[in-house]
py3Dmol code that shows the C-alpha trace and the ligand (Angstrom):
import py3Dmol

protein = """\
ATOM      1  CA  UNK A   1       4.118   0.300 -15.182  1.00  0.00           C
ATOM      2  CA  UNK A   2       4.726   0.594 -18.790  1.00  0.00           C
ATOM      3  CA  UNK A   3       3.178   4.088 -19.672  1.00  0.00           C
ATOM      4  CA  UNK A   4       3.906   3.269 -23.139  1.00  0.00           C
ATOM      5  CA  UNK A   5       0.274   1.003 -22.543  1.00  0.00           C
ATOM      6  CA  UNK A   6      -2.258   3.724 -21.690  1.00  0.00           C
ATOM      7  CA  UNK A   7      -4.167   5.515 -23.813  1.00  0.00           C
ATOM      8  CA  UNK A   8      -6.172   8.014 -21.690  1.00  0.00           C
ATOM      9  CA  UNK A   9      -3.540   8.115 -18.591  1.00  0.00           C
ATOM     10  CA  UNK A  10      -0.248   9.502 -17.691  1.00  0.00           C
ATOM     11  CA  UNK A  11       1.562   7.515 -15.588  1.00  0.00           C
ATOM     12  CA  UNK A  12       4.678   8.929 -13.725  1.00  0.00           C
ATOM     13  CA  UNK A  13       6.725   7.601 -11.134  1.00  0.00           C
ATOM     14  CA  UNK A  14       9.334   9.685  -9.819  1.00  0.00           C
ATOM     15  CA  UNK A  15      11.112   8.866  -6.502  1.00  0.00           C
ATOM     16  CA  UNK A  16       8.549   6.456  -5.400  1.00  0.00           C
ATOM     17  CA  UNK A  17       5.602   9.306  -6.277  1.00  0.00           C
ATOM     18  CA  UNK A  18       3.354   7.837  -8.602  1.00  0.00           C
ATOM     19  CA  UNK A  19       1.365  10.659 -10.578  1.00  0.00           C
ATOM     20  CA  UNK A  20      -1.368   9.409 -12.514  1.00  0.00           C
ATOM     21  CA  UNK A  21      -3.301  11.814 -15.022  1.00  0.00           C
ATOM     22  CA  UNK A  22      -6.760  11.173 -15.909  1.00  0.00           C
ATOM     23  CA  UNK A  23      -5.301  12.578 -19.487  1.00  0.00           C
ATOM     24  CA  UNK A  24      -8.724  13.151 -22.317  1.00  0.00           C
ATOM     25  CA  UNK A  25      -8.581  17.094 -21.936  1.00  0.00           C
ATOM     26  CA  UNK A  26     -11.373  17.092 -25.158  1.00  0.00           C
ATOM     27  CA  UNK A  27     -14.221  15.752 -23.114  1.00  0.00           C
ATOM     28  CA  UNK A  28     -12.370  17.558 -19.541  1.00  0.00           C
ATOM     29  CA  UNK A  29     -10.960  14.103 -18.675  1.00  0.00           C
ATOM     30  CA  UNK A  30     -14.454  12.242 -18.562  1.00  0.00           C
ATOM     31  CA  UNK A  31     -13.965   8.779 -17.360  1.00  0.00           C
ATOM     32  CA  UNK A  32     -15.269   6.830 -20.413  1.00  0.00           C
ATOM     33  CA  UNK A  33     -15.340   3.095 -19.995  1.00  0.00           C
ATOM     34  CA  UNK A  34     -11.849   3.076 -21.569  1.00  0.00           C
ATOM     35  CA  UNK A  35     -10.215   5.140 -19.116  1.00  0.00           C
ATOM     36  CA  UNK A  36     -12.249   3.200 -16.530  1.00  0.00           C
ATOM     37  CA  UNK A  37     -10.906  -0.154 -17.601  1.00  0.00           C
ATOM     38  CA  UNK A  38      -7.446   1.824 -18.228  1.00  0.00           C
ATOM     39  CA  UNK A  39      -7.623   2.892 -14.358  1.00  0.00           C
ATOM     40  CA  UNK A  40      -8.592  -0.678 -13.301  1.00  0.00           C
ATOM     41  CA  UNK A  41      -5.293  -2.112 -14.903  1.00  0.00           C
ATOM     42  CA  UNK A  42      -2.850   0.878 -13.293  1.00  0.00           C
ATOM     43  CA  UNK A  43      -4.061   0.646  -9.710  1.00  0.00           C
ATOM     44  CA  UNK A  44      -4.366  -3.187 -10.151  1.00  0.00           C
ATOM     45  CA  UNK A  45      -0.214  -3.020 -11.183  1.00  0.00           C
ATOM     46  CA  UNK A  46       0.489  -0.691  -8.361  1.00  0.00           C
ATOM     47  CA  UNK A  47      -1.645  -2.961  -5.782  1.00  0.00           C
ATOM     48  CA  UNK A  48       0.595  -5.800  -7.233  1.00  0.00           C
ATOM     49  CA  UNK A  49       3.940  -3.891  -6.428  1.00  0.00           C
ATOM     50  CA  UNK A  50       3.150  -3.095  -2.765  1.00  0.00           C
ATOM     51  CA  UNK A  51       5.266  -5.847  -1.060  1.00  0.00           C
ATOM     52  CA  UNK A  52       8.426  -6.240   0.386  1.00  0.00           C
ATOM     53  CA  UNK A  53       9.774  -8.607  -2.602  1.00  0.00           C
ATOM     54  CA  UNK A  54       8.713  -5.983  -5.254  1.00  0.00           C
ATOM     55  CA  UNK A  55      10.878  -3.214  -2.744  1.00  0.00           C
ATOM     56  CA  UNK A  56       7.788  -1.077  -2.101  1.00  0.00           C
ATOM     57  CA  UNK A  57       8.797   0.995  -5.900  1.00  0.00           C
ATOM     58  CA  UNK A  58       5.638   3.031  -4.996  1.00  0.00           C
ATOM     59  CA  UNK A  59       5.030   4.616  -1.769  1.00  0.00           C
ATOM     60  CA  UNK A  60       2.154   7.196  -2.667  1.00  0.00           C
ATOM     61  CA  UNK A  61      -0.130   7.809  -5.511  1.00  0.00           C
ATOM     62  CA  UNK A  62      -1.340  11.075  -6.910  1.00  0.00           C
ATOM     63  CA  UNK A  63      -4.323  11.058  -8.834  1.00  0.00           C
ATOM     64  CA  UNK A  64      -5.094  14.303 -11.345  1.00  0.00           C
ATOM     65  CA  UNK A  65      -6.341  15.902 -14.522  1.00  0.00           C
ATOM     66  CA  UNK A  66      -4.770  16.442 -17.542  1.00  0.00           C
ATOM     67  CA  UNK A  67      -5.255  20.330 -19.452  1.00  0.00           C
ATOM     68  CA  UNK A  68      -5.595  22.321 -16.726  1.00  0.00           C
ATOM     69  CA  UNK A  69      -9.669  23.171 -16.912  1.00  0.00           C
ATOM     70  CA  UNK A  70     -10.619  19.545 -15.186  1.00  0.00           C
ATOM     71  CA  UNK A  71      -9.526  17.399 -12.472  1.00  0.00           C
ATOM     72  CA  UNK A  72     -12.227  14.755 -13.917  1.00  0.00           C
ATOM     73  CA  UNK A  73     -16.028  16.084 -15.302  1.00  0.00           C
ATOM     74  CA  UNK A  74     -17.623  13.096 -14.913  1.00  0.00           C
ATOM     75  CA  UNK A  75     -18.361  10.331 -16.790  1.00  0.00           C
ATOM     76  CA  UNK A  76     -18.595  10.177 -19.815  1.00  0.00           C
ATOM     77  CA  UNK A  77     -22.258  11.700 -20.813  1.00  0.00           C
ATOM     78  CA  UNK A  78     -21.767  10.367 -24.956  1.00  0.00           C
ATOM     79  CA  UNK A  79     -21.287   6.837 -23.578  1.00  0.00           C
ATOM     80  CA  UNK A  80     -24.157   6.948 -20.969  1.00  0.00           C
ATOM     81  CA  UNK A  81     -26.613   8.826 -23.494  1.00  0.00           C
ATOM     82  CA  UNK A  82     -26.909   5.702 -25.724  1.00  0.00           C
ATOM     83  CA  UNK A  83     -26.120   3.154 -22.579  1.00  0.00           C
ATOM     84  CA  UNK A  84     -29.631   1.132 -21.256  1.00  0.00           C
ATOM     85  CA  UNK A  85     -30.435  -0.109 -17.733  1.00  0.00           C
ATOM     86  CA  UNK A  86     -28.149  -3.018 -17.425  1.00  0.00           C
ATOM     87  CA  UNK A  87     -25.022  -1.572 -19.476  1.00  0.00           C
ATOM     88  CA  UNK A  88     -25.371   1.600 -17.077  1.00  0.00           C
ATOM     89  CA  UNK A  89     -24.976  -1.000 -14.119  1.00  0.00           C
ATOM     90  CA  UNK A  90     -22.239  -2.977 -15.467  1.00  0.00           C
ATOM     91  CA  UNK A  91     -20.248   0.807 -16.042  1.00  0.00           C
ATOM     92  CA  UNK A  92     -21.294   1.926 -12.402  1.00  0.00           C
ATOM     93  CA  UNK A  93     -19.939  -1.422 -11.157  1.00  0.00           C
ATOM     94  CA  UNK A  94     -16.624  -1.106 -13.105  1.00  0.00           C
ATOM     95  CA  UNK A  95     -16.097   2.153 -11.478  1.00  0.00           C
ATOM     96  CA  UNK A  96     -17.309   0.827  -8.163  1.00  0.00           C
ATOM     97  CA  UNK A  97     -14.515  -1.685  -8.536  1.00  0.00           C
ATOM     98  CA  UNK A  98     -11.861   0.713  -9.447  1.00  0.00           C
ATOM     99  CA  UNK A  99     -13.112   3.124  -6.278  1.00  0.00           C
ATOM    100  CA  UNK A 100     -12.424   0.250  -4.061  1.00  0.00           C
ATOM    101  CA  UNK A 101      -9.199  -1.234  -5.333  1.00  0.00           C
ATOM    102  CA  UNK A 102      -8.073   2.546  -4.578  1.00  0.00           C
ATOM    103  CA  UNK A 103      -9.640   2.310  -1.208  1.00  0.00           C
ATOM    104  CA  UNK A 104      -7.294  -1.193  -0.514  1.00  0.00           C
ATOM    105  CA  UNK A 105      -4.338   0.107  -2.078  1.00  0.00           C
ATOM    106  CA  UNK A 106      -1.708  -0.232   0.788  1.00  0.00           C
ATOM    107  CA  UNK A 107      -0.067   3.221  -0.033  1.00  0.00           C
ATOM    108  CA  UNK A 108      -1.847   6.659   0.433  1.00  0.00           C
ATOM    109  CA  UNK A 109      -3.507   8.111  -2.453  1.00  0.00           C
ATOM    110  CA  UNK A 110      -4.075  11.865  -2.772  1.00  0.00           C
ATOM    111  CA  UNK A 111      -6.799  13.152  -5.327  1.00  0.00           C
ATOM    112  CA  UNK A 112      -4.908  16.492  -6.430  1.00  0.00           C
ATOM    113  CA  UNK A 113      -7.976  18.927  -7.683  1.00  0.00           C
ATOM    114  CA  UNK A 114      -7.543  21.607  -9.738  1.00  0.00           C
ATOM    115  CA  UNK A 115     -10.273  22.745 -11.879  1.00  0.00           C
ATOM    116  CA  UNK A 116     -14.007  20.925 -12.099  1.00  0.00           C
ATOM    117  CA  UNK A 117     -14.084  17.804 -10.328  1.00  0.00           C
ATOM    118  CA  UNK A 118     -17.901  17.272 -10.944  1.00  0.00           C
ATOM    119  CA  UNK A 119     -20.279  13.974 -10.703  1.00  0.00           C
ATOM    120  CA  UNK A 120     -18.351  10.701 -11.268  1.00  0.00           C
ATOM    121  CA  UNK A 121     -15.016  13.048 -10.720  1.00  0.00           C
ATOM    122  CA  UNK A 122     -15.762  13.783  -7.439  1.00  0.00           C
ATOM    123  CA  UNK A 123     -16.303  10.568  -6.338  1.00  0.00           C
ATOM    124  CA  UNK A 124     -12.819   9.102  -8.111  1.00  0.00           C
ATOM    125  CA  UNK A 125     -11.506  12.012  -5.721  1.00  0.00           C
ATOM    126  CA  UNK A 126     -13.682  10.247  -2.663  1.00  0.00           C
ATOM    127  CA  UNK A 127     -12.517   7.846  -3.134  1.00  0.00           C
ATOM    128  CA  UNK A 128      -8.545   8.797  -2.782  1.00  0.00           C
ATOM    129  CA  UNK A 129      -7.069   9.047   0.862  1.00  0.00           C
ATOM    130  CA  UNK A 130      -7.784  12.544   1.164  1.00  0.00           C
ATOM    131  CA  UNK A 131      -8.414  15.830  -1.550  1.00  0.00           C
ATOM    132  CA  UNK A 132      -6.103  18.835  -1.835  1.00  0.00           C
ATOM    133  CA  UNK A 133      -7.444  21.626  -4.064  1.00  0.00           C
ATOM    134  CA  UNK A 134      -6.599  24.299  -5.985  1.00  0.00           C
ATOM    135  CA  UNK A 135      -8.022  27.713  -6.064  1.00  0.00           C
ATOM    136  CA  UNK A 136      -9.627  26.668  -9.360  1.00  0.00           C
ATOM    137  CA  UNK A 137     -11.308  23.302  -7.481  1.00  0.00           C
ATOM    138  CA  UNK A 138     -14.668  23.090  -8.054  1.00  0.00           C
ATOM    139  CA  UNK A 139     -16.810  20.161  -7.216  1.00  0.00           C
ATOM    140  CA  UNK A 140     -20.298  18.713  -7.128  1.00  0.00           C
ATOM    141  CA  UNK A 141     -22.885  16.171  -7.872  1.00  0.00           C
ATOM    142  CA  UNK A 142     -24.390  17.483 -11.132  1.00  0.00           C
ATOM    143  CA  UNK A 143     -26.426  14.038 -11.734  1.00  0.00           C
ATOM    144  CA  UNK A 144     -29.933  15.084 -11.316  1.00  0.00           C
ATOM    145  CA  UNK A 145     -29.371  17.914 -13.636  1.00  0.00           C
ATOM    146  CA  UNK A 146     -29.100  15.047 -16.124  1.00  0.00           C
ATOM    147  CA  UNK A 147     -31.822  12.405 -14.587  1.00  0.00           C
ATOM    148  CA  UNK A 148     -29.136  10.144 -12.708  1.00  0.00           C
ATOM    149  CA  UNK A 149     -27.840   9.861  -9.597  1.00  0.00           C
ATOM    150  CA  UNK A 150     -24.409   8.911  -8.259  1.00  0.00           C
ATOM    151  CA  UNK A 151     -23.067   5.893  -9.153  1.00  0.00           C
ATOM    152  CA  UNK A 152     -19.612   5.770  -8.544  1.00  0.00           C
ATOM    153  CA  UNK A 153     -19.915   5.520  -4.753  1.00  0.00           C
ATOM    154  CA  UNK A 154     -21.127   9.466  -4.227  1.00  0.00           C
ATOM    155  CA  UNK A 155     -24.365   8.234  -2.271  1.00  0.00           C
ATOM    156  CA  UNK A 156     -22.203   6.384   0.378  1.00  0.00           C
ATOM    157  CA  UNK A 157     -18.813   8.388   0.289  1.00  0.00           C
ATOM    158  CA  UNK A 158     -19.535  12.137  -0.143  1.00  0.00           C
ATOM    159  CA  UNK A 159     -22.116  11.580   3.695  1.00  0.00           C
ATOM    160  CA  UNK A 160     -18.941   9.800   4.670  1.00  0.00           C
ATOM    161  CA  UNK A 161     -16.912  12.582   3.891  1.00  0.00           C
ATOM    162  CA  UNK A 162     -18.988  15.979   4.927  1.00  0.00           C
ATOM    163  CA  UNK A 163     -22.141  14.042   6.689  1.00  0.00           C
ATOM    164  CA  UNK A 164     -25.613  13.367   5.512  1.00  0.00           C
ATOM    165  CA  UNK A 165     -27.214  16.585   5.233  1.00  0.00           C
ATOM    166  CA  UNK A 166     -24.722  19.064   3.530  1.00  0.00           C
ATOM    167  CA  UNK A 167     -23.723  15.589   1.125  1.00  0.00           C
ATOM    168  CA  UNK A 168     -28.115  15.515   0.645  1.00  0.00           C
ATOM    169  CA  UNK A 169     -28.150  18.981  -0.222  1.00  0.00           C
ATOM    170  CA  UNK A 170     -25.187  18.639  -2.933  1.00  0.00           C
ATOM    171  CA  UNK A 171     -26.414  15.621  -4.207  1.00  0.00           C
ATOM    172  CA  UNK A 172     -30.240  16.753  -4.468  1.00  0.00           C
ATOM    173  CA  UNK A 173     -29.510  20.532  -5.747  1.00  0.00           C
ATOM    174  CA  UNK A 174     -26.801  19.446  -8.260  1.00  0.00           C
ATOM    175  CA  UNK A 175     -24.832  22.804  -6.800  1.00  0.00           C
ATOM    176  CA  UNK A 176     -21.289  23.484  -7.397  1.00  0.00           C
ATOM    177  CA  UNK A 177     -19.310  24.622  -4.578  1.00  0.00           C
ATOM    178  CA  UNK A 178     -15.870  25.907  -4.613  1.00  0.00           C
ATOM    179  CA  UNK A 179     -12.641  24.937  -2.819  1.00  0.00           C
ATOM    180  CA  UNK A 180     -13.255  27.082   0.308  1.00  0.00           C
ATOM    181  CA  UNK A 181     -16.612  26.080   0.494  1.00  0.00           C
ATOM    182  CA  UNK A 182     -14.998  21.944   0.082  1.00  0.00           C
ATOM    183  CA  UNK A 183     -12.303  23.117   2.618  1.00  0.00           C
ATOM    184  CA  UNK A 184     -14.864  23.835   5.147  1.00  0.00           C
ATOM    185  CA  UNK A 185     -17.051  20.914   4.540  1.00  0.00           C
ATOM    186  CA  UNK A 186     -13.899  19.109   5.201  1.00  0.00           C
ATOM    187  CA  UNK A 187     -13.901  17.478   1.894  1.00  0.00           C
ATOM    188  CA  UNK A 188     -11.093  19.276   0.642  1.00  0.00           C
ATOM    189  CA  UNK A 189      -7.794  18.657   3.690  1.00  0.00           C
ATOM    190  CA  UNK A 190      -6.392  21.746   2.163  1.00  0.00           C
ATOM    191  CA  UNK A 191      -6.432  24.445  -0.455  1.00  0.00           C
ATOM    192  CA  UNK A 192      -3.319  25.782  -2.563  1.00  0.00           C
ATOM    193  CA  UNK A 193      -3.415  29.040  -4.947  1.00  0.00           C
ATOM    194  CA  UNK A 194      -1.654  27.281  -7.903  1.00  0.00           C
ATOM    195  CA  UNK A 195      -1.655  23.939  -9.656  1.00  0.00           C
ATOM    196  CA  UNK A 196       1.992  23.511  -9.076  1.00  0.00           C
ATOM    197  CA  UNK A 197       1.979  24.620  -5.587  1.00  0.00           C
ATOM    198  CA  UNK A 198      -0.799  21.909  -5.628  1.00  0.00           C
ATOM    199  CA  UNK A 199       1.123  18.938  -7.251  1.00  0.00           C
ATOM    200  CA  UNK A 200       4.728  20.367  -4.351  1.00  0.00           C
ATOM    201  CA  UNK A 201       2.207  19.540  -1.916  1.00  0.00           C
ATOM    202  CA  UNK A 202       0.812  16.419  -2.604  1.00  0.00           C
ATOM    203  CA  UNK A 203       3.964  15.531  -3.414  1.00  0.00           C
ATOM    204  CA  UNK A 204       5.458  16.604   0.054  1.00  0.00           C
ATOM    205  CA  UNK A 205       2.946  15.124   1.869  1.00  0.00           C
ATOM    206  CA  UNK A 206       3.756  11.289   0.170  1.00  0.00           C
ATOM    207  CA  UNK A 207       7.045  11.799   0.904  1.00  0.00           C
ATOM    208  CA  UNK A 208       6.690  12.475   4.424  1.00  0.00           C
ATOM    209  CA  UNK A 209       4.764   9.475   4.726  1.00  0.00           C
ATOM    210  CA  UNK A 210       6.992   7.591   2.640  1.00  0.00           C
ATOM    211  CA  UNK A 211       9.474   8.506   5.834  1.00  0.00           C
ATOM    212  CA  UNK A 212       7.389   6.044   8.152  1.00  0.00           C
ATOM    213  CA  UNK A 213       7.277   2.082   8.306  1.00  0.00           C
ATOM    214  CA  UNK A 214       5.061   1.010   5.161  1.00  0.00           C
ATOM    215  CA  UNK A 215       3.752  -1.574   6.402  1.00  0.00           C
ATOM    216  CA  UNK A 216       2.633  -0.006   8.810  1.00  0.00           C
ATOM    217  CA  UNK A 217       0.588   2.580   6.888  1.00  0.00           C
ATOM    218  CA  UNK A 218      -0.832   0.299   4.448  1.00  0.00           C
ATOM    219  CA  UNK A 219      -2.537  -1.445   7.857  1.00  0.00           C
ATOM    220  CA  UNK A 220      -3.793   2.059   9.130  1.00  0.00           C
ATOM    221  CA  UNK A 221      -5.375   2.240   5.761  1.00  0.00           C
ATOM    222  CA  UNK A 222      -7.156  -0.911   5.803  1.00  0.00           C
ATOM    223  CA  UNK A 223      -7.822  -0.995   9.646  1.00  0.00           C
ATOM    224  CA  UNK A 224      -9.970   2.840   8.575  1.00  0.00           C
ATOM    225  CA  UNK A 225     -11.385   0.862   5.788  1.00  0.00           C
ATOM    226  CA  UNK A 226     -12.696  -1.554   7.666  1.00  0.00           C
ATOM    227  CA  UNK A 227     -14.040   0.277  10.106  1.00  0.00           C
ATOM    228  CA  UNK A 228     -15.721   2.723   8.115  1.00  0.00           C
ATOM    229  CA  UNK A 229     -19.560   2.187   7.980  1.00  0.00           C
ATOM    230  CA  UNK A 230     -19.029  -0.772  10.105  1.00  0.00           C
ATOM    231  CA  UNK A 231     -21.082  -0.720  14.238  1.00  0.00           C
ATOM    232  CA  UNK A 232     -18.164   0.338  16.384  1.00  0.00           C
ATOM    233  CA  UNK A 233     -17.650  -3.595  17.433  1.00  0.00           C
ATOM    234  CA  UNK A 234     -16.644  -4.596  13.963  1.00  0.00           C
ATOM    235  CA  UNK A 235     -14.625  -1.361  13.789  1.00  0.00           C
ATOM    236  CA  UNK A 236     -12.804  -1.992  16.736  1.00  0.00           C
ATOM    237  CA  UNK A 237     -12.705  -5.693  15.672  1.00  0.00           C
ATOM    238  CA  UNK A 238     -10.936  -4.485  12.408  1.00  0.00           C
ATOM    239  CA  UNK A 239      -8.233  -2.233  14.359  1.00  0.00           C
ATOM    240  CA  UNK A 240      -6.966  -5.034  16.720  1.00  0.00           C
ATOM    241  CA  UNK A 241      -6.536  -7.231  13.595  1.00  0.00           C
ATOM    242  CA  UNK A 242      -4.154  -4.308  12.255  1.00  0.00           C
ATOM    243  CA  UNK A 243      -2.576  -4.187  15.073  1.00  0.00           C
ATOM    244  CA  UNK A 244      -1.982  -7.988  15.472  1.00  0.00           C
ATOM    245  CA  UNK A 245      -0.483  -8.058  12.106  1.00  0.00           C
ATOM    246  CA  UNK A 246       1.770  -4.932  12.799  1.00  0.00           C
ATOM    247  CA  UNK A 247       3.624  -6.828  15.491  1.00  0.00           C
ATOM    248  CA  UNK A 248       4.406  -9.647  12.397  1.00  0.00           C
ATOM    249  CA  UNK A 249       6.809  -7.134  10.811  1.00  0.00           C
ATOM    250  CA  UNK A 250      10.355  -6.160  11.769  1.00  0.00           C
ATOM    251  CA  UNK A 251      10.049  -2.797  10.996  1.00  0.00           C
ATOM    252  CA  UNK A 252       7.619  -2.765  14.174  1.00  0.00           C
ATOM    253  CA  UNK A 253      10.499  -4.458  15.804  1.00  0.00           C
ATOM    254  CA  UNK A 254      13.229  -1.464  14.712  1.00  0.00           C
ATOM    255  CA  UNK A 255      10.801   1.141  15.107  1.00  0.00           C
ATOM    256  CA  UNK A 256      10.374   0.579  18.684  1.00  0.00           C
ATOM    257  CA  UNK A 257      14.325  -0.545  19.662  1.00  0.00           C
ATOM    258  CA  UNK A 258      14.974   2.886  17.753  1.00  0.00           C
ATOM    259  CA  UNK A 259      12.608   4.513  20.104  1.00  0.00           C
ATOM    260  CA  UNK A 260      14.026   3.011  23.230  1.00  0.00           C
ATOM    261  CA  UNK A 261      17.712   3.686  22.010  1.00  0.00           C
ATOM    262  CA  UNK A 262      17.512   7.397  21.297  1.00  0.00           C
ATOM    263  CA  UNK A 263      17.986   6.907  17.559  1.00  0.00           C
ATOM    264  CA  UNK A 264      16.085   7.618  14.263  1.00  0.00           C
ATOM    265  CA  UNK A 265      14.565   4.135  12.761  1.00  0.00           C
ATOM    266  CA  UNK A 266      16.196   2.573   9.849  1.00  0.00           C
ATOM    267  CA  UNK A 267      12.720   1.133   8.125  1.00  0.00           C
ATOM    268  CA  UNK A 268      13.212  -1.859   5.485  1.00  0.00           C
ATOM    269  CA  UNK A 269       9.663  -2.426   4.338  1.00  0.00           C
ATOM    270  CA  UNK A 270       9.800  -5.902   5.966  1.00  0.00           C
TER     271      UNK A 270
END
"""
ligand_1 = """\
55
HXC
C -18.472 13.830 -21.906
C -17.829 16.015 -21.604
C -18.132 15.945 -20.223
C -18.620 14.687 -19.716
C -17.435 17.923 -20.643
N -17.410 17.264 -21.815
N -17.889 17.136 -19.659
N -17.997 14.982 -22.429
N -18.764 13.680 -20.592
N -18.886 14.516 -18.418
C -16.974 17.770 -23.119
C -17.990 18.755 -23.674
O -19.039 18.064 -24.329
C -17.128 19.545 -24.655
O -16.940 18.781 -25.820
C -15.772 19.596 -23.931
O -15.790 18.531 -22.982
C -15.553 20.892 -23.188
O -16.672 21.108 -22.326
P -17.520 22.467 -22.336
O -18.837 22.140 -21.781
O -17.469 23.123 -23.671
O -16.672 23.357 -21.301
P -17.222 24.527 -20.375
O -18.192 25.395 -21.086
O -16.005 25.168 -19.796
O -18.013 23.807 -19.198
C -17.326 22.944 -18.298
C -18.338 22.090 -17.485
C -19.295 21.397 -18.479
C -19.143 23.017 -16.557
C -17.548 21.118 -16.660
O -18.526 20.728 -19.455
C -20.185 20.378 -17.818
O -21.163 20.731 -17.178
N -19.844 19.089 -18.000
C -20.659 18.004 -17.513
C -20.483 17.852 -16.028
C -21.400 16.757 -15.470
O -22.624 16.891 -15.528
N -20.789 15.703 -14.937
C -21.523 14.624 -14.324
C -21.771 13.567 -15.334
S -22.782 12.295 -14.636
P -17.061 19.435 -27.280
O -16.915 18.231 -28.180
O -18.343 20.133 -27.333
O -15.870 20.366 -27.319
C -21.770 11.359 -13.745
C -22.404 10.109 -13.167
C -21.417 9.229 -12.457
O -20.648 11.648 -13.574
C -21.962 7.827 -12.268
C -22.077 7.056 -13.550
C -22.386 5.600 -13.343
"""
view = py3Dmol.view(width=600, height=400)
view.addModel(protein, "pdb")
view.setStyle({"model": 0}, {"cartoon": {"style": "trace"}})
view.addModel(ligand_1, "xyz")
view.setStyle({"model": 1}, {"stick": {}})
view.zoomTo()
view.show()
C-alpha cells in the first residue's frame, strides 16, 4: 500500500486493520479532487488485494479524519467556488466512483466519526458498511446553505439509511444533528464517549469479523448491495447468486464439517 505515495491520506495496516485517514486538518479534511483521486487509488489497491492468492492482507477497513475537529467537512468549497457545470459533474462522478468501489469492496468498511462529518463527509461515511460515532459526531447535509445539493450519493443513500422523510428534512433544512440524534435515526450503529474508545471499537468489531470465513462476508456484502434499491425479485435474485457461489469455496465446506463435528472451523480464505 505504499503510504510513502499519499499526500492527503494516512494509510495504516496493522493486523489486517486497515486505517485510512482522510489527513488535510487545514481545510477539516475536505475531500478536494486530490484526496478524491488519492482515495480512488487506496480502495482500488485494497479491492486488488482481496483474494485468496494475495492471502486476504486486509480483512476490514476503517475510514477517519485526521486533527481531531473533522471526520470529513465536505468537499472542498475553494475547488467548487471556481468549478462550472460540467467540471462540478465530472468531481461528483469521481466521488460517485470512489462511494461505490467502497460499496464492492469485499471486506467491511467502518466510517469511524468523530467530529463534523458534514455534506460530501457524510456521504463518504454512507457510503462505509456502517458509522460508529463519537460524542463529538456531528453530521448533516449543509448543501443548500451553499446553493448545491448532494452529490456524492446523499440523495440516494442518507433515505437508504434513515428513510425518506427524516433524510428530506436533513437534506432540505441543511440541519446538523448530533450523534444521539444519528444513533436514533439509525445512521450512526453506535456511539462511543472518546475518539480512542471509538477507533478500540471499530477496531474490535473488524476483528471479530475477520474471525468468520471471508469469502463468505465479502458475498453478504455484495448479495446487500445488490439487493438494495432493487424490487424484491431482483433482490432475492441477487441473494441466491451469493449463495450459489458460497457453496464454490472450501471454507463453506470446513465451516459446515466443523459444525457437524463439534469443533471450531479452521477458515483458509479459499
Ligand atoms: C474547504 C473548508 C471546508 C470545506 C472547512 N474548511 N470546511 N475548506 N472546504 N468543506 C476550512 C475553512 O475555510 C477554514 O480555513 C478551516 O477549514 C477551518 O474551518 P473553520 O470554518 O474556521 O472552523 P469552525 O469555525 O470550527 O467551523 C467548522 C465547520 C465549518 C462548521 C465545519 O468549517 C463549515 O461549515 N464548513 C463547511 C461545511 C460544509 O458546508 N460542507 C459541505 C460542503 S458541500 P481557513 O483557511 O479559514 O483556516 C459538499 C457537497 C458534496 O460537501 C457534493 C459535491 C459534488
Amino acid at each position: 500500500f505504499d503510504p510513502g505515495s499519499y499526500s492527503t491520506l494516512k494509510l495504516d495496516l496493522d493486523e489486517g486493520i486497515l486505517t485510512l485517514t482522510v489527513d488535510r486538518p487545514e481545510a477539516l479534511n475536505a475531500l478536494s479532487q486530490q484526496v478524491v483521486s488519492e482515495l480512488w487509488k487506496a480502495f482500488t489497491a485494497i479491492q486488488d488485494s482481496c483474494t485468496h492468492d494475495a492471502g486476504w492482507p486486509v480483512r476490514g477497513v476503517i475510514v477517519t479524519g485526521g486533527g481531531g475537529k473533522a471526520f470529513v467537512a465536505g468537499a472542498d468549497i475553494r475547488e467548487m467556488a471556481s468549478m462550472g457545470p460540467d467540471s462540478a459533474a465530472e468531481y461528483a462522478r469521481s466521488m460517485q466512483g470512489v462511494t461505490l468501489l467502497i460499496e464492492k469492496l469485499p471486506v467491511p468498511v467502518i466510517a469511524a466519526v468523530d467530529g463534523f462529518a458534514l455534506g460530501g463527509g457524510c456521504e463518504l461515511a454512507l457510503a462505509c458498511d456502517f458509522i460508529y460515532a463519537s460524542e463529538a459526531a456531528q453530521f448533516g447535509q449543509p448543501e443548500v446553505n451553499l446553493g448545491l445539493v448532494p452529490g456524492f450519493g446523499g440523495s440516494v443513500r442518507l433515505p437508504q439509511r434513515v428513510g425518506l422523510g427524516p433524510a428530506r428534512e436533513l437534506i432540505y433544512t441543511a440541519r446538523r444533528i448530533d450523534a444521539a440524534e444519528a444513533l436514533r435515526l439509525g445512521l450512526a450503529n453506535r456511539v462511543l464517549p472518546s475518539r480512542d474508545e471509538l477507533l478500540a471499537a471499530a477496531r474490535e468489531t473488524l476483528q471479530e469479523i475477520a474471525g468468520k470465513a471471508p469469502a463468505a462476508v465479502g458475498l453478504a456484502k455484495q448479495s446487500i448491495a445488490g439487493a438494495t434499491g432493487r424490487p424484491t425479485n431482483q433482490g432475492l435474485e441477487a441473494e441466491a447468486e451469493a449463495f450459489r457461489e458460497a457453496f464454490t469455496t472450501d471454507d463453506m465446506r470446513e465451516g459446515t464439517a466443523a459444525f457437524l463435528e463439534k469443533r471450531k472451523a479452521a477458515f483458509t480464505g479459499k
